[in-house]
C-alpha angles and dihedrals in degrees: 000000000000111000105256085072100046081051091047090048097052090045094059090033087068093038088054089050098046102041104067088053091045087048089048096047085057115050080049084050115042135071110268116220125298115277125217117206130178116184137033107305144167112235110208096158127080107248149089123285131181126210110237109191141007114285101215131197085337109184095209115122085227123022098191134023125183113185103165129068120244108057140139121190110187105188088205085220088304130146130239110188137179141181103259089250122169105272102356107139111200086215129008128199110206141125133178086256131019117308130215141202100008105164114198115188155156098003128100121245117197144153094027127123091242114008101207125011125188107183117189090341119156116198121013157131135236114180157150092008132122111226108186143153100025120155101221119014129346099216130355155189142208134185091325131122141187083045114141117206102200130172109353137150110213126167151129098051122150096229117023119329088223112025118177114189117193092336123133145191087021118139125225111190141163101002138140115220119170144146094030122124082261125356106223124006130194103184136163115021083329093158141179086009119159115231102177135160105346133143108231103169135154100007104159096243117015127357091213131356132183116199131176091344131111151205090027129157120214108178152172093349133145107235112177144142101018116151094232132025115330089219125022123175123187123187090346132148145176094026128140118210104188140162092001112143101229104194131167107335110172091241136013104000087216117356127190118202127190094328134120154196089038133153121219118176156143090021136147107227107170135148102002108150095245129021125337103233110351125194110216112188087328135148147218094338115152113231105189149153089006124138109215112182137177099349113166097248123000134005093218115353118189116192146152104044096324101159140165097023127133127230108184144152106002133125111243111184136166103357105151102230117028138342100220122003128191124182132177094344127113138198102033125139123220119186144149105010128130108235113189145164105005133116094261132016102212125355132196137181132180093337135120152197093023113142121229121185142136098017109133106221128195119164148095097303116010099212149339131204146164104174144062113287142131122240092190143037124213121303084281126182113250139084115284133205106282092041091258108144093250147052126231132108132356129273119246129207094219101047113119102170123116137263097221096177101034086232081136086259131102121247101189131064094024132193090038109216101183093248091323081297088130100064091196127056108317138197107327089175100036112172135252134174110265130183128282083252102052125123136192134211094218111198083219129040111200127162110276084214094071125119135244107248121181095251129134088232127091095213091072102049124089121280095214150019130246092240145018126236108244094166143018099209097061114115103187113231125262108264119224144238117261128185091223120112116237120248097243118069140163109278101257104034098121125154112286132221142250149160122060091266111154119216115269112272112247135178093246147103124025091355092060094039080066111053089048097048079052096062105087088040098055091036090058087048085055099047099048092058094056 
């Protein structure tokens, strides 16, 4: 045998070895067809399966179940209805162990108890469908992660139209959801969850609330209208709330309730029917870079034993009471903020040791204050908030005393008292407008890039503010809503998948181990025949 054959042997002798293993990699591997159903069903088979017609006032307990990973069911536009019984689920998620990878889109779920339930799945999709008109949940979620909510319309539900129990690192993004008892609920140990550029708008409670549950992010949303609060969080902690548009909720624009170590921050908070963000027995939270505008009562109101937060660079106009309001809470820190317009610019009452400096105020009364508290730090390097050289103590609109040294203080009328309005101490260092070439000789030189952290020191809060007031009369323009992510996201938060796609075949792994172990075998085959 000349050696092209015994090449052209070996050759067919591998592929015959290899190609039973690569055919068989496949077919485990790859989607199988689609699948049409038309009726209720249970799907206990990997694939993809298409809904083919409405399902309409079915009487099942569960219309669909799906118990195996891998699944898509495309509804095709279709209906499945039911007939708003106690405990009925439209489709239910569930296996007898954890499922991955369960994709739900493009149908309309309505009149069930709960419209969609994923139980302990891990990986998923649920888009592009309207849930309405259920009588429990819309859609929700137990116990499952890694699960995205895109693109839905879900209202008019009787309890909250996305409720998530127990179920962390999910994204919920770019919903309406509207007219349900609460728009979008994270409760019970839900963590790390993404909450990002939905419309949850006139739910009949809250547009979005966040209880016992911790390191969420609830951004860039539209959250108006609601009856109640538009966010309400409840022992929570370690949660950012950033860039929403809270806008005329019939209660608290954001309320924090017995939470802590929160961020709030960068958000529009306008025309809600009580206060804009209020602290209720909550602590060291950070309230900052917020504009918080014509809200019926206070800008941002901290009571009931609300201590060691931060309030700090926001921009608070035009709220009717006060502008910030703290009562019966100590230890809280408010600077450089630009408090304008109200009532009052900042209340207390029967609260102490909270620190109050470089705010500029400007409204009907500047201040009021029965306790013991301070209203400057020490002469400290960094540009305050009217651009003068040093920190100190806040400018008021209604000072009239001198600057005898054109250090940027006032020499004259101290303490300032806002016309004796604070019955304990005052401003020693209240503010006025110096030139471009003044200098100060502070007592205390500190960095002016620090940050604001809730402390009762003064050593461990920021030096300076990240802007000057030029002008009392600016009211900084509403941000919008964008559909980029932000940059910053929960560890772990990675794309999920869907569909049934199996990997691309390749001639690689066992297959090709082999073929190869099967060489010398096949070559001394070869050579005892010659």
């Amino acid at each position: 045998m000349g050696k092209i054959a015994r090449i052209t042997l070996l050759f067919i002798a591998i592929i015959l070895i290899i190609l039973p293993n690569l055919s068989r990699a496949n077919i485990s591997n790859a989607p199988s067809q689609p699948v049409n159903i038309s009726s209720c069903a249970l799907i206990n088979q990997s694939g993809y399966y298409i809904l083919t017609r409405d399902i309409n006032a079915s009487e099942s307990m569960m219309c669909i179940m799906i118990t195996v990973s891998n699944v898509v069911l495309d509804g095709a536009g279709h209906t499945i209805e039911g007939l708003g019984n106690y405990h009925t689920i439209g489709i239910y998620v569930k296996g007898s162990t954890t499922l991955t990878n369960v994709t739900v889109r493009n149908l309309t779920v309505k009149e069930w108890f709960h419209g969609i339930r994923y139980e302990n799945v891990i990986g998923g999709l649920i888009e592009d469908s309207m849930i309405t008109k259920n009588f429990g949940f819309g859609i929700f979620l137990s116990q499952s992660r890694n699960i995205t909510i895109t693109g839905n319309a879900v209202d008019s539900n009787y309890c909250p139209g996305i409720f998530l129990h127990n179920s962390s690192d999910n994204t919920i993004s770019d919903n309406s959801v509207s007219f349900n008892t609460e728009g979008i609920s994270l409760s019970a140990s839900s963590n790390s969850n993404l909450v990002l550029d939905n419309n949850a708008s006139s739910n009949t409670n809250r547009g979005i609330t966040v209880t016992y549950s911790n390191n969420n992010t609830v951004s860039m949303n539209y959250i108006g209208r609601n009856i109640h609060e538009g966010i309400f969080l409840q022992e929570a902690g370690g949660n950012t709330i950033t860039k929403n548009n809270v806008i005329s909720n019939g209660y608290h624009g954001i309320n924090l309730y017995s939470s802590r170590q929160n961020i709030v921050t960068d958000n529009y908070v306008a025309l809600n029917r009580q206060d804009g963000i209020v602290l209720h027995s909550a602590s060291q939270n950070v309230i900052s870079g917020n504009t918080i505008l014509e809200n019926r009562f206070r800008g941002v109101s901290l009571w009931k034993s609300s201590g060691s937060n931060t309030v700090a660079s926001n921009t608070i106009r035009a709220n009717k009471d006060a502008g910030i309001s703290i009562d019966s809470s100590n230890r809280n820190i408010i600077a450089h903020n630009n408090v304008g317009s109200n009532r009052y610019g900042v209340f207390l009452f029967n609260s102490n040791d909270n620190l109050i400096y470089d705010n500029y105020l400007n409204n009907t009364k500047n201040a009021q204050d029965n306790g013991e508290n301070r209203w400057n730090i020490e002469k400290t390097a960094g540009t305050n908030i009217v651009g003068g050289p040093c920190l100190g103590g806040n400018y008021w609109s209604d000072y009239s005393g001198r600057d005898t040294d054109g250090d940027g203080f006032g020499n004259t009328m101290l303490p300032y008292t806002a016309g004796g309005n604070i019955l304990h101490g005052g401003d020693y260092l209240p503010l006025v407008p110096v030139s471009e070439n003044a200098s100060c000789t502070p007592v205390t030189t500190t960095s002016t890039t620090s940050t604001v952290s809730p402390s009762s020191t003064a050593s461990s809060i920021a030096t300076s503010s990240t802007s000057t007031v030029s002008s009392s009369t600016t009211t900084p323009s509403k941000p919008t809503s964008s559909t980029t992510t932000p940059t910053t996201t929960s560890e772990g938060r990675e794309g999920t998948a869907s569909g049934t796609g199996g990997e691309k075949a390749t001639i690689c792994g066992p297959a090709l181990l082999l073929g190869l172990a099967l060489i010398p075998f096949i070559l001394r085959k070869l050579k005892g025949k010659r």
